[in-house]
C-alpha positions as CSV (number, residue, x, y, z in Angstrom):
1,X,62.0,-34.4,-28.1
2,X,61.0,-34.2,-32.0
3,X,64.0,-33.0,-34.5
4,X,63.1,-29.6,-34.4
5,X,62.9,-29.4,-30.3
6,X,66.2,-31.4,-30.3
7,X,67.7,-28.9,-32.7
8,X,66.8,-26.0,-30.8
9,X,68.1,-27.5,-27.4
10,X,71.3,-28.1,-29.6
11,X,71.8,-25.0,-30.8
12,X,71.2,-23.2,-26.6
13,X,74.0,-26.1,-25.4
14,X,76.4,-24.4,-28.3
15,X,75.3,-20.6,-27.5
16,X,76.1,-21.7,-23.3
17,X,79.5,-23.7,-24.4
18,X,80.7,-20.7,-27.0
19,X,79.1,-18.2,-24.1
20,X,81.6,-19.7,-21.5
21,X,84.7,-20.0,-23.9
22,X,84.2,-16.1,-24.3
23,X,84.0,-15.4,-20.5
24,X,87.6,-17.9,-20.2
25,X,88.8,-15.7,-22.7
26,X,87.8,-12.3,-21.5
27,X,89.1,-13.1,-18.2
28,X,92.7,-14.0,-19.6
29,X,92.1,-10.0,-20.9
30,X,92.0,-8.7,-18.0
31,X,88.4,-8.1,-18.7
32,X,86.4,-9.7,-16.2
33,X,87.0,-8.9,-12.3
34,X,87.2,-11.4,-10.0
35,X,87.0,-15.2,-10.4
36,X,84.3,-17.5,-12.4
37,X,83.4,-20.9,-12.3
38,X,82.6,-22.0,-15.8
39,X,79.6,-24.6,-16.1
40,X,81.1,-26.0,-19.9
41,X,80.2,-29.6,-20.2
42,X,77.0,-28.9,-17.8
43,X,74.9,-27.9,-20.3
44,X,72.2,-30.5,-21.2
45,X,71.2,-30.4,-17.2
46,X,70.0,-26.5,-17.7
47,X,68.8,-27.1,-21.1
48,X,66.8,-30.0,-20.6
49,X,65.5,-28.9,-17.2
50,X,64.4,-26.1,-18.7
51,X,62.8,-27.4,-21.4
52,X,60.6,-29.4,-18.9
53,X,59.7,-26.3,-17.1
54,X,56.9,-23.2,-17.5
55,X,58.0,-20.2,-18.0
56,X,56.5,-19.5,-14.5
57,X,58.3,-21.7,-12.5
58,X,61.3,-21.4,-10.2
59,X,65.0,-22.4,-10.8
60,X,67.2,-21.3,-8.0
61,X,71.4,-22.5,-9.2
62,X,74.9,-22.4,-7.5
63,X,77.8,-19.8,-8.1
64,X,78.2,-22.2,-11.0
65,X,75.2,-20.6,-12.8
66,X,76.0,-19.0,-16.0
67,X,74.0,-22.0,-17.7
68,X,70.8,-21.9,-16.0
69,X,70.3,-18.6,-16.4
70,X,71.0,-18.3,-20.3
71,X,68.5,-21.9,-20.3
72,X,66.0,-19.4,-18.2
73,X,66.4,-16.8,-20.6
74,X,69.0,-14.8,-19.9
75,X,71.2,-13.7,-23.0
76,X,74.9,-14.1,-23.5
77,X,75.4,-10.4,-23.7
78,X,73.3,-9.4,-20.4
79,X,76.0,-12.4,-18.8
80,X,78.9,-11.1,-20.2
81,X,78.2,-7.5,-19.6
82,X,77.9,-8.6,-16.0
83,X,81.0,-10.1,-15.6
84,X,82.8,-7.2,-17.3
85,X,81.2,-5.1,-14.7
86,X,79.5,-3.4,-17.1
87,X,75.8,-1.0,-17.1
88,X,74.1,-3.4,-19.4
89,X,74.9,-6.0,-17.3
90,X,72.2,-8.7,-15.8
91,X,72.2,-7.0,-12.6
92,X,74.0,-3.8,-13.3
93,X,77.3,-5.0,-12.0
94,X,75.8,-5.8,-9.0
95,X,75.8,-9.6,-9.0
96,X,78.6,-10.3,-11.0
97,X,79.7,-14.4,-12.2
98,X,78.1,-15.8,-8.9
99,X,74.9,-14.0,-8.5
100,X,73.6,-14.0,-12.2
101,X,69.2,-13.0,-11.6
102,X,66.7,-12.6,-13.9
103,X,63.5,-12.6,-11.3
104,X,61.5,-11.7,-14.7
105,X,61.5,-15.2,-16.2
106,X,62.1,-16.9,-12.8
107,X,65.7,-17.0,-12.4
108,X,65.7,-16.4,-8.9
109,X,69.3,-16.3,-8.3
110,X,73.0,-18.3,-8.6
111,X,74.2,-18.5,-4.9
112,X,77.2,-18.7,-3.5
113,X,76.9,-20.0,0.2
114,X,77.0,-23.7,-1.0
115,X,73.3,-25.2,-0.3
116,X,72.0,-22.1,0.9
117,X,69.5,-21.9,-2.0
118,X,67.9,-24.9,-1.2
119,X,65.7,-23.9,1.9
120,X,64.7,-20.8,-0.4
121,X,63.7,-22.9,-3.0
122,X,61.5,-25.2,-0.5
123,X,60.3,-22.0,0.2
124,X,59.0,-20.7,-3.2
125,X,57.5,-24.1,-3.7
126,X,55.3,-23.2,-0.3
127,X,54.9,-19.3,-1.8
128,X,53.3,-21.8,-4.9
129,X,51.3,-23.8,-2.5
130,X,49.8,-20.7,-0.5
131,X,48.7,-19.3,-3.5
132,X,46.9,-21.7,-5.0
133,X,49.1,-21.7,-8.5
134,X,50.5,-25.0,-9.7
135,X,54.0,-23.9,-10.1
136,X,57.1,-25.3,-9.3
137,X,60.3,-24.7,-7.8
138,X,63.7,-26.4,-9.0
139,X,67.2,-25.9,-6.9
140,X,70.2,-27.2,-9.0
141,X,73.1,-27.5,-6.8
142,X,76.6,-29.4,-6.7
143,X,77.5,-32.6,-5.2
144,X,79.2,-31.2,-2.3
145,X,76.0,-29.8,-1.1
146,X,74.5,-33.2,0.0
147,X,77.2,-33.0,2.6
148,X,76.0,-29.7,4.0
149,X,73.1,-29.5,6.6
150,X,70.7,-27.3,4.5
151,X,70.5,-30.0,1.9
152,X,69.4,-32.2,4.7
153,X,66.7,-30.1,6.2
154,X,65.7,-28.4,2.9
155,X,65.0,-31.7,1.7
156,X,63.2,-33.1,5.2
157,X,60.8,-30.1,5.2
158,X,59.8,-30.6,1.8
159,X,59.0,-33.7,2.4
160,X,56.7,-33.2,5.1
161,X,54.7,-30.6,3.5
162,X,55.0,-32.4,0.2
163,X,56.2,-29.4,-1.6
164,X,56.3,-29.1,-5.5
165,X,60.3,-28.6,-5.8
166,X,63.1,-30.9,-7.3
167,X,66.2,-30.9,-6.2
168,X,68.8,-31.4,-9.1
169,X,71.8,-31.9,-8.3
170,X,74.6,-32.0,-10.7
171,X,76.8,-34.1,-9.7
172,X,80.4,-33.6,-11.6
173,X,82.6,-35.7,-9.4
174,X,84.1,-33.3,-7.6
175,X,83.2,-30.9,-4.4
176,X,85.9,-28.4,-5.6
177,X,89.2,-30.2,-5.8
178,X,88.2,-33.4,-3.7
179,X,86.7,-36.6,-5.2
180,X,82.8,-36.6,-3.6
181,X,83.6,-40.4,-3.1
182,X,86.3,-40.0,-1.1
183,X,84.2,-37.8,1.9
184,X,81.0,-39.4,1.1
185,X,79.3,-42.8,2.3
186,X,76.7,-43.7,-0.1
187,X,77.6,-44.2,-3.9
188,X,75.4,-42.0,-5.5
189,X,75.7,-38.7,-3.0
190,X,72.7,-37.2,-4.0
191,X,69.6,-40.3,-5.2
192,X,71.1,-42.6,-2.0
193,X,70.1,-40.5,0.4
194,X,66.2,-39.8,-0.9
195,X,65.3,-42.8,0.9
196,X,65.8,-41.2,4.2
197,X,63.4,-39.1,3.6
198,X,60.7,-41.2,1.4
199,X,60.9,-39.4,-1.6
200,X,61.8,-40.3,-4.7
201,X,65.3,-40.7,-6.0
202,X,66.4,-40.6,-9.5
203,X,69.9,-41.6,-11.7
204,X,70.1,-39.5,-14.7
205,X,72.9,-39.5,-17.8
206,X,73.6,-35.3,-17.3
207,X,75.2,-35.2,-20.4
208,X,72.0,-36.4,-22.6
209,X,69.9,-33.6,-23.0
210,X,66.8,-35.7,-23.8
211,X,67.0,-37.8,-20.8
212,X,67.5,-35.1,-18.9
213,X,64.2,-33.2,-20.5
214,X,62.1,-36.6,-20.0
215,X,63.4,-37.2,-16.4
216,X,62.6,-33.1,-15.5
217,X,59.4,-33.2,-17.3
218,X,57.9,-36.9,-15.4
219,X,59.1,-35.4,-12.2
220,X,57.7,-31.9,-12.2
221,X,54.4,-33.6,-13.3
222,X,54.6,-35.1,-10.4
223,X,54.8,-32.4,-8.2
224,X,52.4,-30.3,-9.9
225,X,50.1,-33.6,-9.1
226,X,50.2,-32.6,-5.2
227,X,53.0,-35.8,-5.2
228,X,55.6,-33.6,-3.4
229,X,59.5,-33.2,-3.9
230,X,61.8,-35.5,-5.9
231,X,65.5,-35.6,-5.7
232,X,67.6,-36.0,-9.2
233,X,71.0,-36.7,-9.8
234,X,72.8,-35.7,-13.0
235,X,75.9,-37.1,-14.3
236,X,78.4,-34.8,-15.5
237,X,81.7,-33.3,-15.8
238,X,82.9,-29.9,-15.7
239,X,85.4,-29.2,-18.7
240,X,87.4,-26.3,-17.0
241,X,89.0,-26.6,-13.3
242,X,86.7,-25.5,-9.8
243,X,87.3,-21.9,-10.8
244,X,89.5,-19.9,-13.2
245,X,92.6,-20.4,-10.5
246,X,92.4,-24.2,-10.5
247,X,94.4,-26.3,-13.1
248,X,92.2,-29.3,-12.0
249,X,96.0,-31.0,-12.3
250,X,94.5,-33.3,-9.6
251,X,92.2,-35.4,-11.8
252,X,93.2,-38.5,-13.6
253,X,94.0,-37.9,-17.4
254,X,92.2,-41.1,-18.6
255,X,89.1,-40.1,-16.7
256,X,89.3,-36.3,-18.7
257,X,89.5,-38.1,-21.2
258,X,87.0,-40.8,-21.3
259,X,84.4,-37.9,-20.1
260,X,85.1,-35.7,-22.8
261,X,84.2,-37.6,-25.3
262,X,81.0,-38.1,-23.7
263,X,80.2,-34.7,-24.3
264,X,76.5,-32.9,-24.4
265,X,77.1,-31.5,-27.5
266,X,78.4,-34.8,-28.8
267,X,75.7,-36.5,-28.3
268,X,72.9,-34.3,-29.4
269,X,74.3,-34.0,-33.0
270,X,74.5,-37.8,-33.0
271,X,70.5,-38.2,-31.7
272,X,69.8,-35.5,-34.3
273,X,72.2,-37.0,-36.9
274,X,70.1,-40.3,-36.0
275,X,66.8,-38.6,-36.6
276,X,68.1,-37.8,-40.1
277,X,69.2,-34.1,-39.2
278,X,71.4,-33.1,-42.3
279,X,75.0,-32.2,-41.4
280,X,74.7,-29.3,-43.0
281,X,71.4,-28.0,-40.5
282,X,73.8,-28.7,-37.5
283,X,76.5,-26.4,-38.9
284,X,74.1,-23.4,-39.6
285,X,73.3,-23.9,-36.2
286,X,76.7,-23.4,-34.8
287,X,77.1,-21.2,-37.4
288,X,74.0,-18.9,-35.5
289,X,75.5,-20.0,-32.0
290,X,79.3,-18.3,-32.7
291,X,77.4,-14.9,-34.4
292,X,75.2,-14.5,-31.3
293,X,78.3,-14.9,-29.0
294,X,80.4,-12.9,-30.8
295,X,77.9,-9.9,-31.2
296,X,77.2,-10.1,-27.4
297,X,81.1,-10.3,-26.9
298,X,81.0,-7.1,-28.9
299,X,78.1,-5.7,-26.8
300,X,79.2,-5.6,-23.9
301,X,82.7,-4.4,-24.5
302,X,81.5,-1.3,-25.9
303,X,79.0,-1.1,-23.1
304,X,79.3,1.8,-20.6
305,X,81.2,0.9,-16.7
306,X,78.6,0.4,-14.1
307,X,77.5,3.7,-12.5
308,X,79.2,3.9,-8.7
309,X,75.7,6.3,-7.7
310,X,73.5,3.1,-8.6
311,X,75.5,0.7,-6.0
312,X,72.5,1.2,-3.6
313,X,69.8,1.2,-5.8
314,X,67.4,-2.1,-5.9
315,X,68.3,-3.2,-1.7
316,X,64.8,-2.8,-1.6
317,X,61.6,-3.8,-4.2
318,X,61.2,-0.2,-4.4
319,X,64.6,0.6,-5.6
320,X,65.5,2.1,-2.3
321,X,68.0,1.3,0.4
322,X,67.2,3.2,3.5
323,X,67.9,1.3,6.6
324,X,64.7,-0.1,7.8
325,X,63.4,-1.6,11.2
């Protein structure tokens, strides 16, 4: 990345990070239903990633999403307006903090069912293939999928065909509230088992937005080639607990610790204070980060409650929902 591509990536990571403070705080008002699953100290992985992707590709994410789909275009006031439940929300209320879609700039969905996604993204790849575009697909997903059975096959069937998807996983150390280490028997969950199914498999530093970009962009080269799938692991570290009930009390303090000062942020506005990026450039970026935010927060509390007559609306591409045989 140049300065000014660095800078812009820096300035996304702080719109996601000040994004995700404003949901914690919203839902400590009373103002968003239900839980979420905050993605704050994830954000170089969407960020980069996306900044190695077209515009017409595929990223398909995990109920811990809210990044991906802000790095895929979505805006903070669409996201928070879906939490809130709101009409102006990213799907009209409908998705809510685990189902964040924007089909329109190929965010095709944050999924719940851990390691669902990844057969669906194996299949959008083959959608790619069949119609003679070069597009890829890209499935982010936590480290506690490579311990579910989709993961396996998702990743054996691309492999066969040779599809154009990566598989990204982001792996933060922990699959919910237990240690990945601790359940799994290879080191590196996700780029020690790529062997088994003679594709590539990849180490990268989650937190560094660059590397992440460089990593995303040699590998979906590669697919685009007719090379096949690639599996990538990501480094990182969520800065909130699992979900908004979990006091993550169960990690180590000097591990918090030592992981939060490795920070995404951190280290972009040292590259770009190494690049000779004035000081002063990084804080009218924040400066721009905190307006957005607070505008959207703004937004979408003045926006109207989702209408209860639309519940039904969009089942089908048509906007129907008659049952059909």
């Amino acid at each position: 990345m140049d300065p000014a591509a660095l800078l812009a990536a820096y300035e996304q990571m702080t719109v996601i990070r000040r994004t995700e403070k404003a949901a914690h705080d919203l839902f400590l008002q009373g103002l968003v239903k239900g839980t979420t699953h905050l993605a704050a100290g994830h954000e170089a992985i969407a960020v980069g990633a996306s900044a190695a992707l077209r515009p017409d590709d595929y990223v398909f994410a995990t109920y811990r999403g809210h990044h991906h789909a802000m790095a895929r275009g979505a805006t903070p006031e669409e996201c928070l307006a879906e939490l809130m439940s709101r009409a102006t929300g990213l799907c009209k209320a409908k998705g809510g903090s685990m189902h964040l879609t924007k089909a329109s700039t190929g965010m095709l969905g944050s999924y719940a069912i851990v390691g669902a996604h990844l057969p669906m993204a194996a299949g959008a790849a083959w959608s790619a293939r069949l119609r003679g575009t070069d597009q890829i697909a890209v499935a982010f997903f936590g480290d506690g999928a490579t311990n579910i059975g989709a993961f396996h096959e998702a990743l054996n069937l691309a492999a066969v065909w040779k599809l154009p998807v990566l598989f990204v996983c982001e792996n933060n150390l922990y699959m919910e509230y237990t240690p990945i280490a601790d359940v799994t028997a290879v080191a590196r969950p996700a780029a020690d088992r790529a062997p088994a199914y003679g594709i590539p498999g990849e180490v990268v530093d989650g937190n560094d937005v660059v590397a992440v970009q460089e990593t995303v962009a040699r590998l979906a080269a590669r697919a685009r080639a007719g090379d096949g799938p690639a599996l990538l692991e990501a480094q990182t570290y969520r800065h909130f607990g699992h979900s908004r009930a979990d006091p993550a009390t169960y990690r180590p303090a000097e591990e918090v610790e030592r992981w939060l000062k490795h920070d995404p942020l951190d280290l972009a506005r040292g590259q770009l204070a190494e690049m000779g990026v004035a000081e002063a450039v990084l804080g009218e970026a924040d400066e721009r980060a905190t307006a957005v935010v607070r505008k959207a927060v703004e937004a979408a509390k003045a926006a109207p409650p989702a209408d209860p007559d639309e519940a039904l609306t969009d089942v089908w591409a048509d906007g129907g929902a008659a049952w059909r045989t």
